[in-house]
Residue, then its C-alpha position, 0 to 999 in steps of 0.5 A: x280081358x281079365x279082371x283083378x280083385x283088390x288085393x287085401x293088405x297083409x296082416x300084421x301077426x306079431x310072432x310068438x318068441x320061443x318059450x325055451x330062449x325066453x325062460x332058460x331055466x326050461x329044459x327039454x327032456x324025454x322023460x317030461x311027458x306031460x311037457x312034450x305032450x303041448x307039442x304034439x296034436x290030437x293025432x300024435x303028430x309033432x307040431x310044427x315050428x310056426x304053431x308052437x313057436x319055437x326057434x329051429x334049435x329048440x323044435x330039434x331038440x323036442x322033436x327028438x325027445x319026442x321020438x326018444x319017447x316013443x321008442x321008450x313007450x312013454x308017448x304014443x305013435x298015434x292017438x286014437 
């Protein structure tokens, strides 16, 4: 016999649009790294899409000015 819990509702989050379609005049550049840095964690990772909220073309496109970055040593590999 099994028992089954009551199963919550899902919650409704209301998706956060991304920055760079919302306001044009943004632009993605390998040498803002004050700019790039709000993508990156603690650690020096790249974010993802869904904690940024960025659409697929813009988290290409910071993903690789990111790594652009690092190449260059503007950005690090991994905080410590």
């Amino acid at each position: 016999m099994t028992y089954r819990s009551k199963e919550k509702p899902a919650m409704y989050v209301p998706r956060k649009g991304c920055r760079f379609c919302i306001d044009k005049d943004l632009t993605i550049d390998y040498k803002d790294v004050k700019g790039l840095q709000k993508f990156i964690s603690n650690y020096g990772r790249i974010e993802s899409r869904k904690r940024t909220g960025n659409c697929v073309k813009h988290q290409r496109k910071v993903a690789l000015a990111i790594k652009r970055a690092r190449i260059l040593a503007l950005l690090p590999y991994v905080n410590k």
